[in-house]
N, C-alpha and C positions, 0 to 999 in steps of 0.2 A: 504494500500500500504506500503510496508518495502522500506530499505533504499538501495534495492538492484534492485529493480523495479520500484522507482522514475523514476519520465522523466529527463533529461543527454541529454540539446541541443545542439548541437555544436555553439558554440559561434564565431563570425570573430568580433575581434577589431580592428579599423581601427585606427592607433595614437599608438604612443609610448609614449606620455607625461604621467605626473604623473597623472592621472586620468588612462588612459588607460594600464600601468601597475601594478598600484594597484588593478586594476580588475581581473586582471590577475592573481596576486598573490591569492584574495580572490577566484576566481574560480576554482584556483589550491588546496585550500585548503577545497573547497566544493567537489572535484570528480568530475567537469566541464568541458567539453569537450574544449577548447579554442586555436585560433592562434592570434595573432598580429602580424600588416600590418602596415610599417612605409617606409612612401616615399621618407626617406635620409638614403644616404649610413650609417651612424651610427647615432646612438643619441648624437647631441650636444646640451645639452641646454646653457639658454643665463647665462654667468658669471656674473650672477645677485646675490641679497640676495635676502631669504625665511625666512620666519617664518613661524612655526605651533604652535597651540596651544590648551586648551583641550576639541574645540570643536572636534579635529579627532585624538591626541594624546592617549586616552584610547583604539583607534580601533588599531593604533599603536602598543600597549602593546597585546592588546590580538594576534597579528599578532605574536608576539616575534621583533619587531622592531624598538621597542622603545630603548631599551639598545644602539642599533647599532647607531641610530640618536644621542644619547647625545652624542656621541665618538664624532662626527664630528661637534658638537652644541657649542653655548654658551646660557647660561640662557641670558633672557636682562629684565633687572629691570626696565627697563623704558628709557625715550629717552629726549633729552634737544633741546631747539628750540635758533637759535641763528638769529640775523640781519645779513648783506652779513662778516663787519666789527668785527663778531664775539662778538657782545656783545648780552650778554644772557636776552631773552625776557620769555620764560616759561619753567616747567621743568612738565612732567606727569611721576610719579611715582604709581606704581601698589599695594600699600599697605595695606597689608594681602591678596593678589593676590594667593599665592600660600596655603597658612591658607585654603582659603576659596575653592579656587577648586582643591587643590593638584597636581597641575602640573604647571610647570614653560610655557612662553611665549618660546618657543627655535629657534633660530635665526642662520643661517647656510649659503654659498654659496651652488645652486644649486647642481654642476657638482658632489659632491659627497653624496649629497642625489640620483641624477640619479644613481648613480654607485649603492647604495643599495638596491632600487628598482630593476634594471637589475639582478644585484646576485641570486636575489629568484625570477628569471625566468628561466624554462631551455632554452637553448641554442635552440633547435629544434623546439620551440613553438613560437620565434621573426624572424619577416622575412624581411628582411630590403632590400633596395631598390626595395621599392614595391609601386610606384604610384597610385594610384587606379583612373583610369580616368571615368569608369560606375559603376552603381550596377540597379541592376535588382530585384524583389521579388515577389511573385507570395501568392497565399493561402499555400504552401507548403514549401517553402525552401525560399532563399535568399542569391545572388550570388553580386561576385566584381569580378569586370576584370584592370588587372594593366597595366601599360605601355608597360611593356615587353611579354604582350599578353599573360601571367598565369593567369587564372577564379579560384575563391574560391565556394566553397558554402556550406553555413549551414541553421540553422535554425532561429536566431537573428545575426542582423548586430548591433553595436556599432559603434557611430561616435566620436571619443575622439579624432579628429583630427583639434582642435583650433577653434578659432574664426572666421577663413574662412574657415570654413568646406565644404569640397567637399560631405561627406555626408550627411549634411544638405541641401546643396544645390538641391542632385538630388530626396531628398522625397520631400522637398518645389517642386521643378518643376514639379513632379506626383501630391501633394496635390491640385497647383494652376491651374493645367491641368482640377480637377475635381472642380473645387469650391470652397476648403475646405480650404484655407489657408486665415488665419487672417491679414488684412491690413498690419498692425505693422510688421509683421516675412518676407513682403518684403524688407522694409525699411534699408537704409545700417545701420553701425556701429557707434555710434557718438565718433567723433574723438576729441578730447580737450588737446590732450597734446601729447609731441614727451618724450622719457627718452636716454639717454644714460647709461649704465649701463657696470662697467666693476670689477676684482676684481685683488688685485697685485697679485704676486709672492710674497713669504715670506721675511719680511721686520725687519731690526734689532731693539729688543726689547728694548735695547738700546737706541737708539733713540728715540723708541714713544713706551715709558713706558708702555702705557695702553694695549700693546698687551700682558702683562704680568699677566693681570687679566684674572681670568677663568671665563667671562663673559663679553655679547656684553655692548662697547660704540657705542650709537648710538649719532650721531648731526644733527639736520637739519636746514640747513642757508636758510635764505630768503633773494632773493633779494628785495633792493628797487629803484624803479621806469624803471623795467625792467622785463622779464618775466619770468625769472629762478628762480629756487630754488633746491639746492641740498645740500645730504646729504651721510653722511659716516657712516660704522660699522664695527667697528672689529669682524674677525672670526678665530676659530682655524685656526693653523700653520701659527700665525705670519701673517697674511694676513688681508687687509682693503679692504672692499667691499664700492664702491662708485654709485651714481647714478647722473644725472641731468636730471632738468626736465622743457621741458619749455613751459608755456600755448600756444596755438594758438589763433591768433584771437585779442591780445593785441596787438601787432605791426605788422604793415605789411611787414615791410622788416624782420622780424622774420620768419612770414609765408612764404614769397617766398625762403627764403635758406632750412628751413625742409622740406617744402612740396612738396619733390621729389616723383615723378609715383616710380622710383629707388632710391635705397640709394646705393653709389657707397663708393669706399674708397676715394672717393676725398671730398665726400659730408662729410662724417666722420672727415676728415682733418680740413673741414671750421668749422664743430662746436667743435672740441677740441682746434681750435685756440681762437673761439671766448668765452671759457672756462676755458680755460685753469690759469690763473691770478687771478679766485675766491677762496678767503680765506676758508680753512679748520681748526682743528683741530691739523691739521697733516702737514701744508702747504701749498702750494697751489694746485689745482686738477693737473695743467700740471708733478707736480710731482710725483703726484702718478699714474698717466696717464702714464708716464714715465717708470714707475714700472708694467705697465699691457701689457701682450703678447697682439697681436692686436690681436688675434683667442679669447680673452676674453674679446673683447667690442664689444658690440652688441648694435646698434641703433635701436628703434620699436617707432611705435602708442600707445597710450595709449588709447585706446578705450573701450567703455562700451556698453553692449546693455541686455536687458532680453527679450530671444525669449518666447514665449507664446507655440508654436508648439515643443515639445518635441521628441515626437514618431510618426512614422507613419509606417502601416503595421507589418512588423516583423523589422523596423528598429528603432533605441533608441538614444538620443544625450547624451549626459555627458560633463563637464566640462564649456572650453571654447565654443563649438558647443550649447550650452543650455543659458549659461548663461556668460557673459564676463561680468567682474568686474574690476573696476580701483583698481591700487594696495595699495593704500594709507590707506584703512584699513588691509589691511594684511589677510585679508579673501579669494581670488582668488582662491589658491592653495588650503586652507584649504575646503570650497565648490566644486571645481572639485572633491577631496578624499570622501567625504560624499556623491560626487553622485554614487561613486563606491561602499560603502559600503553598500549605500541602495539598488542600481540596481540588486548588488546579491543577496541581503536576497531574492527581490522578484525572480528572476533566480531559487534560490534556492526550494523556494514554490508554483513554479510552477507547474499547476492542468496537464497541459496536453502540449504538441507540436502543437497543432491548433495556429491556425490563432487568436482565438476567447481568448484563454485562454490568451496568448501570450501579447495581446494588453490588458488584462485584470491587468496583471501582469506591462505593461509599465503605466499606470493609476494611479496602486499602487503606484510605484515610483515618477511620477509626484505630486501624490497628498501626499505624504510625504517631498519633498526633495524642491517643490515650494515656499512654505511661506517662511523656511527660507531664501532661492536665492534671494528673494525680497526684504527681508529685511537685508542683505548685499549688496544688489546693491545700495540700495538707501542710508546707513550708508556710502559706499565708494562713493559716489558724495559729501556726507557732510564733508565727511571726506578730499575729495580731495580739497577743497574748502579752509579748514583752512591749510595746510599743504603744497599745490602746489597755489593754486588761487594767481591771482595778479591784478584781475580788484578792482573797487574801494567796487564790495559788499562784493567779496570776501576779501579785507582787514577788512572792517569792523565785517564781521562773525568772522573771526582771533581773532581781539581785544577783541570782545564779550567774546567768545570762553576761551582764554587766562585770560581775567581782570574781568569775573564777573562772569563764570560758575563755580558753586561750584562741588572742585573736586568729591567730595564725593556723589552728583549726577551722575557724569560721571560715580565713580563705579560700584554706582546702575545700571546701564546701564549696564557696562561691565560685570558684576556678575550674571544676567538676564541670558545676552546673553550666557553666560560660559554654562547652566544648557545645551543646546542642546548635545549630546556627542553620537551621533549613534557608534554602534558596529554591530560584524557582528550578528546578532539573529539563524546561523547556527552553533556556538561555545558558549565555555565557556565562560561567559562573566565575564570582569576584575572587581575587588571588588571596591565599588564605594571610592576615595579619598575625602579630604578635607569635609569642612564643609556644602559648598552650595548644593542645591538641584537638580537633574538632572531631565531631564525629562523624563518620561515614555515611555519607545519603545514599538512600533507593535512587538508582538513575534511572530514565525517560526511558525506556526501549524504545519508543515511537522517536525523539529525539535522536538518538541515537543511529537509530537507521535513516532518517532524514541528513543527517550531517554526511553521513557516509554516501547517500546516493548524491548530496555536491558534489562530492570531493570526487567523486567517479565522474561526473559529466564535465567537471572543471578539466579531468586530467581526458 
């Protein structure tokens, strides 16, 4: 088969978040037939902070994407852990971090990584206010019907539509219809924590010097004997990206004020009041609260879950719809993008349009992109334990954590972890950096044989 009679599925992405656009992108860049289907009038995402790093930074680079992200990045060498009172408890610094896997930790507000994602989409391929209240899929095809009573149909469905996925929900409702759906993937979401998250307008460097380095300050305060903790980070254009975060489950008049069905602007009111007087770096949060448009604070659940059911028939989950992760190891984002790069290579080396080949291909994926998901999801409970936790084990993990883990273990650890680094296997792949060892990808067969019938027609 040549590279001009491969199968070319038409693809429906459901989701506009970073998972669902960078598929997009890599689709585009395979000759992929592809739309995205996004149920709000525009993409806002939340005026949070992101990190990536080089678990999905080399896919980055080979995309050409990389350059574009350091404009808007700051490297972050590491982050310092403070008491409510600002007196400094531990500092994690990443040494020989970039020696060893040749790319920095890079640390950004959301809203203009979304803007670069969107750019290398065309315009006529995102379809925005498109609700998608059914999807339907047969041996043949597989359709979405949206609010506004417009029907799609192709031949794979993508659910890259969060953590409440409407299209997880409606293959879970077909698989449980027939038997097939595993206990756990009914089960809700587990909830442990609420964040506030928001980021100023540009703030004079004058003032807070540090926004003068060309890299993130990050801080993270702990309260004591209460259920908060939060943290700040500089990002380009003079801007401090902040969060708060606070467990449930420690106080009960905690629980009853977040734990609204709605979060209204009123509910929002009561927790930057009740916020507002916690000491920063920078001052107190109400001041820099003060300094953030209200369209860039965004109040969520911090919930986590690893669904077991990935695929069913010709439809696929990716990201949050697969795998929700607390954000406390900085992994979330970076695993949603690696479900994308994977999902294509297998798109890309797909045997045929069946039903049979199709679900062959979803398999592949699953049984590539699983182990790792697992083992971030379980590193972000531990992680959220020492960094958010305020019950008394979690202080004690802290201390441990803090006063007797040798850093240089932790490396180990992180330097491990670094080797994972998927690319797309239907391109040129980027020349390996740094010192540490990466590990071995599944190559393209289909790629593979296309390279080869060039090189025969060239000689």
């Amino acid at each position: 088969m040549t590279s001009t009679d491969r199968p070319r599925p038409e693809v429906l992405i459901v989701g506009a978040g970073l998972s669902g656009l960078l598929l997009g992108i890599l689709l585009e860049r395979a000759d992929i037939p592809y739309n995205i289907y996004e149920r709000a009038p525009k993409v806002k995402p939340l005026g949070a902070i992101m990190s990536l790093n080089v678990n999905i930074l080399p896919a980055l680079e080979q995309l050409g994407l990389l350059e574009d992200l350091q404009k808007i990045s700051f490297p972050s060498p590491g982050f310092d852990i403070y008491s409510e009172e600002l007196k400094h408890i531990a500092s994690m610094r990443g040494k020989g971090y970039k020696e060893q896997v040749g790319y920095d930790i890079v640390v950004f507000a959301r809203p203009p990584m979304y803007d670069l994602l969107l750019s290398k989409i065309p315009e006529h391929k995102i379809h925005l206010n498109k609700k998608v209240t059914t999807s339907t899929q047969d041996d043949k095809k597989v359709s979405i019907t949206c609010e506004d009573g417009t029907t799609y149909t192709g031949d794979i469905l993508v659910g890259a539509d969060g953590a409440y996925s409407g299209i997880r929900q409606s293959i879970y409702n077909e698989a449980a219809e027939k038997g097939v759906l595993p206990k756990a993937d009914a089960q809700n979401l587990a909830q442990g924590y609420i964040t506030m998250v928001g980021t100023t307008d540009p703030l004079d460097a004058a003032k807070f010097p540090d926004l003068k380095d060309s890299y993130t300050h990050f801080a993270q305060m702990i309260g004591k004997g209460t259920p908060y903790t939060w943290s700040t980070f500089t990002v380009p254009g003079n801007k401090i990206c902040w969060s708060v975060q606070v467990q449930l489950g420690t106080k009960g008049a905690v629980d009853k004020l977040y734990k609204n069905a709605e979060w209204t602007p009123e509910s929002n009111e009561k927790m930057i009041e009740e916020i507002s007087n916690f000491k920063t770096p920078y001052g107190v949060l109400g001041d820099l609260i003060q300094n953030t448009p209200s369209e860039r604070i965004s109040k969520v659940a911090l919930e986590d879950k690893l669904f077991e059911t990935w695929h069913y028939g010709r439809t696929v989950l990716i990201g949050d719809a697969a795998h929700k992760l607390l954000p406390s190891a900085g992994q979330g984002a970076v695993n949603a993008m690696q479900d994308s790069v994977i999902l294509a290579n297998c798109i890309y080396d797909l045997a045929s349009l069946s039903s049979k080949d199709i679900n062959t291909a979803f398999a592949d994926y699953k049984e590539q992109r699983y182990p790792y998901a697992k083992y971030h999801f379980e590193s972000s409970k531990t992680q959220a334990k020492i960094l958010f936790g305020q019950t008394l084990l979690d202080r004690v993990i802290r201390h441990v954590a803090f006063n007797y883990l040798p850093q240089s273990l932790t490396m180990k650890e992180i330097f491990k972890s670094a080797e994972y680094q998927p690319q797309a296997t239907f391109l040129p792949l980027v020349e390996k950096r740094g010192l540490g060892k990466v590990t071995p990808q599944k190559p393209s067969k289909r790629y593979t044989e296309e390279q080869a019938q060039k090189k025969q027609v060239a000689n």
